[in-house]
C-alpha positions in Angstrom: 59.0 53.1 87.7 61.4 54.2 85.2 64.3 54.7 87.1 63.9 50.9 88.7 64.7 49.8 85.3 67.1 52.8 84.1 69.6 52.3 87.1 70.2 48.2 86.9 70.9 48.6 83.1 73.2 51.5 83.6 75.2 49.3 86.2 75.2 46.3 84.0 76.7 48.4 80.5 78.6 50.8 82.6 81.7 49.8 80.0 79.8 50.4 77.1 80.8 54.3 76.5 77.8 54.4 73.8 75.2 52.5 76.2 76.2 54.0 79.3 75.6 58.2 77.4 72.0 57.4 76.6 71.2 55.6 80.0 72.6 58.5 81.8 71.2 61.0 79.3 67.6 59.2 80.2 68.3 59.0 83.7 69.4 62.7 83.8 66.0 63.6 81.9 64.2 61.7 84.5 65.8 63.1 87.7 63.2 66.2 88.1 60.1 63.3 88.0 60.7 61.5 90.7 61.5 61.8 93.9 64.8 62.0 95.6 64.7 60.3 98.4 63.9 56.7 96.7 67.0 57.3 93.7 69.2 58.5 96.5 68.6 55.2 98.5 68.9 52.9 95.9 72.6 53.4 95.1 71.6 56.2 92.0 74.1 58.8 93.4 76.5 55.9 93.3 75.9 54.7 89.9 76.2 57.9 88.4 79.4 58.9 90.1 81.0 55.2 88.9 79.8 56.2 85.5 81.3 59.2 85.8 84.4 57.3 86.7 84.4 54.9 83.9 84.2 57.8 82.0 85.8 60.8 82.9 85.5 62.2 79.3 82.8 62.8 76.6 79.1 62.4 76.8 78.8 60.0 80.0 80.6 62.5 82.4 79.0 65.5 80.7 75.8 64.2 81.1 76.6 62.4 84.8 78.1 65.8 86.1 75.0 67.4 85.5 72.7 65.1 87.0 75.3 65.1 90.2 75.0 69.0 90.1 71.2 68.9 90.2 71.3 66.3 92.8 74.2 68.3 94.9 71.6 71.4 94.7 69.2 69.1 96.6 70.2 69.1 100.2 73.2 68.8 101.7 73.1 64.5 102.4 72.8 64.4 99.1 76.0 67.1 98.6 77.8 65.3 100.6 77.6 61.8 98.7 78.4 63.3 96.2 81.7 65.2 97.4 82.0 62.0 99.6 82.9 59.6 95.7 85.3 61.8 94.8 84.5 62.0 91.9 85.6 65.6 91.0 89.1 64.7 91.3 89.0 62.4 88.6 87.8 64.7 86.3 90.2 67.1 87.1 93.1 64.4 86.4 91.3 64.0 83.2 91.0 67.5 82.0 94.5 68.2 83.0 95.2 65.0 80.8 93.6 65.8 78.3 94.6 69.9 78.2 98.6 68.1 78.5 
């Protein structure tokens, strides 16, 4: 489907700040369409939380930290890949950065 497509493109323009929003954005929009188990299993929690990484301000991590909260609400595998990237304490270096 969809999401076979959206994640590969998002991994190959995750330095693209512009690219990598709307892939995100279109990946967020399809998360409640498919099922979980399949994105969860082929790297998607991953790919969001490097995106997330790559860019820990503006649209991608807004976008990316939503989708990872509506994954997180899931189940708690799933919770724990997420806590399990650490992402979070990126983006609180980056706020605190950014606040400075």
């Amino acid at each position: 489907g969809a999401m076979g497509l959206l994640l590969p493109a998002l991994r190959s323009h995750m330095r693209d700040a512009p690219t990598a929003a709307q892939l995100v954005l279109a990946v967020r929009m399809l998360l409640p369409a498919v099922p979980p188990k399949p994105f969860v299993l082929d790297g998607g929690v991953e790919t969001l939380c490097d995106a997330v990484r790559a860019h820990p301000t503006g649209a991608v991590a807004g976008v990316g930290v939503r989708a990872l909260q509506m994954l997180a609400s899931l189940n708690d595998v799933v919770r724990a890949s997420v806590l399990e990237a650490e992402v979070l304490r990126k983006l609180l270096v980056a706020i605190e950065t950014v606040g400075a």
